[in-house]
C-alpha positions in Angstrom: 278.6 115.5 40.0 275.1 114.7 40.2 273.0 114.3 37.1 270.5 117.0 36.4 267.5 114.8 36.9 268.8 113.7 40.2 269.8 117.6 40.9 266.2 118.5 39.8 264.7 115.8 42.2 267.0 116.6 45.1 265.7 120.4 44.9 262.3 119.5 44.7 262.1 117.4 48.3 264.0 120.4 49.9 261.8 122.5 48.1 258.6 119.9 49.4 260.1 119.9 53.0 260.5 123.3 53.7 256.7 123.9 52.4 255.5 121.5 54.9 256.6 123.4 57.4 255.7 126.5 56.2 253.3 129.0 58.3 252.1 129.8 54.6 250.8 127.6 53.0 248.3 128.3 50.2 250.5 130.9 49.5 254.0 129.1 49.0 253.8 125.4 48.4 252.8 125.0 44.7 254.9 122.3 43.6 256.8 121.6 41.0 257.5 124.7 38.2 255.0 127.3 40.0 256.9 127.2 43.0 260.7 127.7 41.2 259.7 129.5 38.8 256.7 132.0 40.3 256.3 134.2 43.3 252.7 134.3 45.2 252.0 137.6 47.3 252.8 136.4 50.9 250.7 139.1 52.0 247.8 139.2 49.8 244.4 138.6 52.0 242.6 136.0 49.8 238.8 136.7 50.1 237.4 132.9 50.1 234.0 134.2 49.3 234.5 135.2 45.6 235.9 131.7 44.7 237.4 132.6 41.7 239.2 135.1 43.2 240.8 132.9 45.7 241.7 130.6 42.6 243.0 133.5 41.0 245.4 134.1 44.3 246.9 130.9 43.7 247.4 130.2 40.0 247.0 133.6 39.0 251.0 133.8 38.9 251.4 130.7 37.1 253.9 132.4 34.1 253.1 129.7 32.1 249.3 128.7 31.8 248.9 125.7 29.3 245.7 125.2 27.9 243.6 122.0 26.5 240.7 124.4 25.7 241.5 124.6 22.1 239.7 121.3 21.0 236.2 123.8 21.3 235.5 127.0 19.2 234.7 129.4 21.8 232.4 131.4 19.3 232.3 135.0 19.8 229.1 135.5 18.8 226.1 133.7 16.9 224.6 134.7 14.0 221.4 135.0 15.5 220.2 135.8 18.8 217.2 135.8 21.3 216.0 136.5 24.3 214.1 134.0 26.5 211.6 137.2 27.5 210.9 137.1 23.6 208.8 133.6 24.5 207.1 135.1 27.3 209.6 134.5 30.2 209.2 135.9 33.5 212.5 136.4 35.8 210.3 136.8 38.9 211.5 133.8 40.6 208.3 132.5 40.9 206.5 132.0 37.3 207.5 128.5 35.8 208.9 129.0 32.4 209.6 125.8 31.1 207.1 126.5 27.9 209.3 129.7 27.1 212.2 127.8 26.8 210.5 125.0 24.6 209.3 127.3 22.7 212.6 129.3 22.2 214.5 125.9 21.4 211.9 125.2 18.7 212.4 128.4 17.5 215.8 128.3 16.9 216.1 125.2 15.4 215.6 126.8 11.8 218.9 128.8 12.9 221.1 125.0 13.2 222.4 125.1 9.5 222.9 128.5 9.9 225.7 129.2 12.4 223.0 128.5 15.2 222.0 130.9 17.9 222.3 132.4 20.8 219.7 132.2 23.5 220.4 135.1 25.7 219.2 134.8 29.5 219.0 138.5 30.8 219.3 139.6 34.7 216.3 137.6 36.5 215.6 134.7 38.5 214.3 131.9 35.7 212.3 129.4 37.2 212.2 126.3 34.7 212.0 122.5 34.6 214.1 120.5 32.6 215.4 122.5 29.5 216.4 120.0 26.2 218.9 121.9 24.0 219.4 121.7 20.6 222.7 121.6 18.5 224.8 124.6 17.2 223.2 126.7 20.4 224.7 129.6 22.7 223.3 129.7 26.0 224.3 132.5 27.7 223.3 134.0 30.9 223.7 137.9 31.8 225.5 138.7 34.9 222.8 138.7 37.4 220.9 136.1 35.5 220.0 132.5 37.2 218.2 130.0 36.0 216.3 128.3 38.7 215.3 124.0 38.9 211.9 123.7 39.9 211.3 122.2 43.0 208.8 120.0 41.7 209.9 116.7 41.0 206.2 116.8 38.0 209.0 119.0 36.0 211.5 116.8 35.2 210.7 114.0 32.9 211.6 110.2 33.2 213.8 109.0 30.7 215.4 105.9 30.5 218.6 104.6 32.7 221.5 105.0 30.8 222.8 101.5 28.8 226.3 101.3 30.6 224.4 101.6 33.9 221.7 99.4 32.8 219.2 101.4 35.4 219.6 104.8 37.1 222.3 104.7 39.4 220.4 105.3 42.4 217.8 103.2 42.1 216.4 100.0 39.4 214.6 101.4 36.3 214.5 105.0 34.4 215.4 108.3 36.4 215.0 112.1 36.2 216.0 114.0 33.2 218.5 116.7 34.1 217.7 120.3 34.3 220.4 121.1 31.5 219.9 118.2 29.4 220.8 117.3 25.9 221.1 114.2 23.7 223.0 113.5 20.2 224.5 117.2 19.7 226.8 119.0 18.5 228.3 122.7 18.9 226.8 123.4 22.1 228.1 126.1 24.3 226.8 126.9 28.0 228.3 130.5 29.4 227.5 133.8 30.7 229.1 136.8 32.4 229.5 134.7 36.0 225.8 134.3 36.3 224.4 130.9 38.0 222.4 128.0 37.7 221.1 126.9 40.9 219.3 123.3 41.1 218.0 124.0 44.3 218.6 120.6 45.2 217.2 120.5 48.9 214.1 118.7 47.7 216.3 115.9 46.0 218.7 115.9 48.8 215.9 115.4 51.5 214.2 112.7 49.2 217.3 110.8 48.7 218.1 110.4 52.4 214.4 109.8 53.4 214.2 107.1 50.6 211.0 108.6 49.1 212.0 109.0 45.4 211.0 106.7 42.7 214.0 107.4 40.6 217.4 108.1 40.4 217.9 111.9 40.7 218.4 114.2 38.0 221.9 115.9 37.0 222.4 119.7 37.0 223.7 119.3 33.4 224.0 116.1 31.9 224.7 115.8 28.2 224.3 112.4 26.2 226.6 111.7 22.7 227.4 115.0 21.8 230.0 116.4 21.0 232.2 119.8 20.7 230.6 121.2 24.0 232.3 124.0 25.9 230.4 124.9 29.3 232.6 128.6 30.9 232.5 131.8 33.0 229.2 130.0 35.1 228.6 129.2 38.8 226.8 126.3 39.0 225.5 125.1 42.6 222.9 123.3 44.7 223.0 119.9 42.4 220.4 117.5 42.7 223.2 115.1 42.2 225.9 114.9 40.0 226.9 118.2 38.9 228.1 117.7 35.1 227.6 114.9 33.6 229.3 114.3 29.9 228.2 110.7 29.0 229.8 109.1 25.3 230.4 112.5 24.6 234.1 113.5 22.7 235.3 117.0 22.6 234.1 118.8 25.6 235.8 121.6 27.6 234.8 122.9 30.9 236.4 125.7 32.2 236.7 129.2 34.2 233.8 127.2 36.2 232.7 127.5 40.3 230.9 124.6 41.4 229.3 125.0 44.8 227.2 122.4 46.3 227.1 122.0 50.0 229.8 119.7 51.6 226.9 117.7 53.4 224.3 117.5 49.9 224.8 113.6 49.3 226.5 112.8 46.0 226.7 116.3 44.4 230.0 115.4 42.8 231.6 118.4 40.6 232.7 117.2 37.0 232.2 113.2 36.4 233.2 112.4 32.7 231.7 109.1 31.7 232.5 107.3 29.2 233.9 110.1 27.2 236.9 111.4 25.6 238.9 114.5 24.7 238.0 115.7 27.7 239.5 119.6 29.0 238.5 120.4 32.9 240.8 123.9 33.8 240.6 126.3 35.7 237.7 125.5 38.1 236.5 126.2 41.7 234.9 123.0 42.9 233.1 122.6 46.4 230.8 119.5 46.6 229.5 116.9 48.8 230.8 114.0 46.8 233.6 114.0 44.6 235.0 117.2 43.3 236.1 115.4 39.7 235.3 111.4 39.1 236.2 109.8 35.7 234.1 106.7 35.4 232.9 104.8 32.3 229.7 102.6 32.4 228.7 99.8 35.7 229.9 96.2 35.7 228.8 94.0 33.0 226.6 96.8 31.2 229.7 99.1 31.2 231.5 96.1 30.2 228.8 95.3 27.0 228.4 98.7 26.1 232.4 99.2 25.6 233.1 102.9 25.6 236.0 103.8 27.7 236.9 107.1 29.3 240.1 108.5 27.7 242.6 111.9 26.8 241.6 113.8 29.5 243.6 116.6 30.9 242.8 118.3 34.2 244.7 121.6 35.5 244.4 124.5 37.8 241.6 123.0 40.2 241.1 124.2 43.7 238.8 121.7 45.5 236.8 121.0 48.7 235.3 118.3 49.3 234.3 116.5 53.5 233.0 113.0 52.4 235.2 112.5 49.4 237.9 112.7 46.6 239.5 115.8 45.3 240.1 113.6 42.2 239.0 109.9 42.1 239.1 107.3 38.9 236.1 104.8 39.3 234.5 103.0 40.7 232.5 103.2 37.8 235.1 102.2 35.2 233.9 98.7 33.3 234.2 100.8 29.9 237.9 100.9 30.5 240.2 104.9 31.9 243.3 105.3 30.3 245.5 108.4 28.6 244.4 110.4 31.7 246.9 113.5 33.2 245.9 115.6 36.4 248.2 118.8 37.2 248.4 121.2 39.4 245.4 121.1 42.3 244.8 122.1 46.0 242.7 119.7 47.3 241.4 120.4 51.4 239.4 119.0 54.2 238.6 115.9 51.4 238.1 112.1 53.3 240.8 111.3 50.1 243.2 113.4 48.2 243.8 111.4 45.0 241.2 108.0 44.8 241.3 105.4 42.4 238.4 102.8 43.6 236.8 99.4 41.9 236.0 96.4 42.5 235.4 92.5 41.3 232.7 92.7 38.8 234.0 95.8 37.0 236.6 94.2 34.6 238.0 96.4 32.3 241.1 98.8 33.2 242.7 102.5 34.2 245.9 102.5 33.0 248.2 104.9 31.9 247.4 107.9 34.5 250.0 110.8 35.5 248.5 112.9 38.9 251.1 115.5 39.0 251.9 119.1 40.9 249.2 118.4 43.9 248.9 119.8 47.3 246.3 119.0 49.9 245.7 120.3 53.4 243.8 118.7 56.1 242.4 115.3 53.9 242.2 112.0 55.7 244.0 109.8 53.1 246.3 111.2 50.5 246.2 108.5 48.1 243.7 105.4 47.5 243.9 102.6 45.5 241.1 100.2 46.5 240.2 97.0 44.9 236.8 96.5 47.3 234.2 99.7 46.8 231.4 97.1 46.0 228.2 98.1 45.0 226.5 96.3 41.8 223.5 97.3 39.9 222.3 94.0 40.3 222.7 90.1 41.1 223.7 89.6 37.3 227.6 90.6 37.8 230.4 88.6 36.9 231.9 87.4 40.0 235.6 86.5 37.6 235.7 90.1 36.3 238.5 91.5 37.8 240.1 95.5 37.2 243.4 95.8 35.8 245.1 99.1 37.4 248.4 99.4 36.2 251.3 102.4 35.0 249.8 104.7 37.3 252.0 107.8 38.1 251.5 110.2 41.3 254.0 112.9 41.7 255.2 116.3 43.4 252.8 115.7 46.4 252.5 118.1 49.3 250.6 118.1 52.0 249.8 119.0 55.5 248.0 118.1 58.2 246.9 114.5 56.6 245.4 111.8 58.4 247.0 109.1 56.6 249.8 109.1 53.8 248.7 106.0 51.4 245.6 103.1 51.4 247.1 101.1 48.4 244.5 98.0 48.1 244.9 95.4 45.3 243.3 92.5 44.8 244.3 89.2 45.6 243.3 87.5 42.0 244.2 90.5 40.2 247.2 92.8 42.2 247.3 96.6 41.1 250.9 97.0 39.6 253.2 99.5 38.0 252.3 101.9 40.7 254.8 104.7 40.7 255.0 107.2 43.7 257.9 109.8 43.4 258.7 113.5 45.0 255.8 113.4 47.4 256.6 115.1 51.2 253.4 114.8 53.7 253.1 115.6 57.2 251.1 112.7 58.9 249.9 113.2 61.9 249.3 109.7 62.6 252.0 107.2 63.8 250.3 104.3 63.0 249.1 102.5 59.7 251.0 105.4 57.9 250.9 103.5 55.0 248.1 100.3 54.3 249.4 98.0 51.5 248.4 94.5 49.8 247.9 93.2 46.4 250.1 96.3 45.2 253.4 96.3 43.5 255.5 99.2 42.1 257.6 101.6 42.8 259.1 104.5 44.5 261.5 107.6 44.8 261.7 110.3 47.3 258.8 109.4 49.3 258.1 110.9 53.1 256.5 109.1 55.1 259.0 106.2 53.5 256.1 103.7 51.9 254.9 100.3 52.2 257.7 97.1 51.3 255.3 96.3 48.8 257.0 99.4 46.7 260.2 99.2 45.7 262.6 102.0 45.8 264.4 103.3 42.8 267.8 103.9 43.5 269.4 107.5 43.3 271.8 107.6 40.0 275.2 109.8 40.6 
């Protein structure tokens, strides 16, 4: 008689073979629990343009929903609230009201020992410039309310590069602030009733690939050693770059978000915590032209000096879309060290990679200790990355003997169809990848050849389709 872990694996690859072949998809091929143990309406027509709808369609029936989201009061209400109209604001679309929302921050800093404040953003079209937050703060936008980024690059003051960069990380020297920006907070929560902040990135977009900027561009929101941040119930879109940036921040949930950045804007990744930890991303909507999430922690040998690694971080419930990118990547930013990370449950289509974990010589430092769990993917290029060669350096100074350990990685109940390519798995030569664990992943390659691209990789793996690379071993079924 088998043994119920082998009995519980057995049912899954049927249960990942027959949803390969399936004429429905999106539908039926959750893995893992949500497929035994939940029934999706075959039927149901999915209306793609209200994203959280669609995301709705497909984890809505989840029986179970754990949540991370507890680590952040999710305050009802603030003692004390105002309107940005209250400082002279004008929602016209057109009036800059940067000074209104100085003013209001000002303002409400008598409020901080207080049980803070709420700004409250009313219906209207808010043009502003950078806005700096202050601790124990409410941001909250009405439904119909969006805050707009001025397109003029004069509104967005140059700060410095941050120190586990070393220098912006598009170009040498300082860079733009972010629109949403804050630095050395605490109790800050960004939300709203499904109202939007657009950056109306075009300009940065068009400046970046014409190579006229003088400085790296700004974040949407970018938030700099804080702590106990929640950011909810928001669509943010049209990024100048990346789209949330946490950076040595601890505590911070992000949730019930859509991201939407075009899939051509260049490297408008979703959610990139950096450096960070106690990290909760759930239940998002994320379509980007970079990245949908990417845990990094500091550049080469200033990531490696300034020490602060990336770790406990839980991911669940993510639909992404990505063309040029990962629908979860690790790196190649990582010289602060990833560990204690654990992904489940996401749909990840039309993405150049599915799962990505990228670095290179120079980096140092280590991601270790990483469970990807309860994916499927439809129509990506390359399922699942490891590469040892992204390059790139913020300058000459990098240590050439630094080397990456990647190690006691997990990737499990995999799905997919339509994919390009089953598995890049890259080490490198000084310093092989190992303790690389692949188990209960189906995929239907349309390739025949280069299926599977290993060196520098050792491991494991058990019920695998395609069957991988020698350099795996496989674990042997226990009757």
């Amino acid at each position: 008689m088998a043994s119920r872990q082998g009995y519980q694996s057995l049912r899954l690859l049927l249960l990942l073979l027959s949803c390969v072949s399936s004429e429905k998809f999106w539908h039926t091929c959750l893995v893992g629990h949500s497929l035994a143990d939940d029934s999706l309406e075959s039927d149901r027509v999915v209306d793609i343009s209200n994203p959280m709808d669609f995301h709705k369609s497909i984890f809505g029936h989840v029986k179970s929903k754990e949540s991370c989201a507890h680590t952040v009061n999710d305050w009802e209400t603030r003692p004390h609230s105002v309107s940005i109209t209250d400082f002279g604001a004008v929602g016209d679309g057109k009036t800059l009201n940067t000074h209104a929302f100085e003013n209001a921050m000002f303002y409400l800093r008598s409020y901080a020992d207080k049980g803070g404040a709420q700004l409250y953003i009313p219906a209207g079209r808010w043009l502003t410039g950078s806005i700096t937050l202050i601790s124990h703060l409410t941001l909250f936008l009405e439904k119909g309310a969006t805050i707009l980024g001025s397109e003029d690059l004069n509104d967005y003051p140059i700060i410095p590069g941050l120190p586990s960069y070393g220098r912006g990380r598009e170009l040498p020297g300082p860079r733009y602030s972010g629109l949403i920006n804050g630095n050395g907070l605490e109790d800050i929560i960004i939300t709203g009733d499904n109202a939007t902040i657009d950056g109306q990135g075009a300009v940065w977009w068009n400046g970046f690939r014409n190579k006229t900027l003088n400085y790296t561009r700004p974040h949407l929101v970018e938030l700099i050693e804080s702590q106990d941040i929640l950011i909810s119930n928001l669509t943010f879109q049209n990024s100048p770059f990346w789209t949330i940036h946490p950076v040595y921040c601890k505590n911070v949930v992000v949730k019930h978000m859509t991201i939407l950045n075009p899939l051509h804007a260049p490297n408008t990744d979703g959610i990139d915590p950096d450096s960070s930890q106690h990290v909760c991303i759930e239940d998002c909507y994320i379509s980007v032209g970079d990245d949908a999430i990417s845990i990094k922690s500091g550049w080469d040998q200033y990531g490696t000096s300034f020490g602060m690694p990336s770790q406990h971080i839980r991911i669940r419930r993510i639909v992404a879309f990505s063309r040029s990118s990962a629908g979860i990547s690790f790196g190649s930013e990582m010289s602060g060290g990833i560990s204690n990370v654990k992904v489940d449950d996401m749909v990840v289509s039309g993405a150049r990679w599915g799962v990505r974990f990228k670095t290179a010589v120079g980096r140092g430092a280590y991601i270790r200790n990483v469970t990807v769990n309860n994916i499927v993917m439809h129509s990506v290029r390359t399922a699942i990355a490891f590469m040892g060669n992204y390059g790139e350096h913020p300058d000459d100074n990098w240590n050439r003997t630094a080397y990456p350990v990647i190690e006691n990685i997990l990737v499990q109940n995999i799905v997919g169809e339509n994919i390009t390519q089953a598995g890049l798995l890259l080490g490198l030569p000084e310093a092989p990848f190992h303790d690389i664990r692949l188990a209960n992943i189906a995929l239907e390659v349309r390739s025949t050849k280069h299926i599977w691209n290993c060196s520098s990789v050792a491991g494991s793996y058990f019920f695998v389709l395609p069957q991988p690379c020698l350099e795996l071993t496989r674990e042997n079924f226990t009757v």
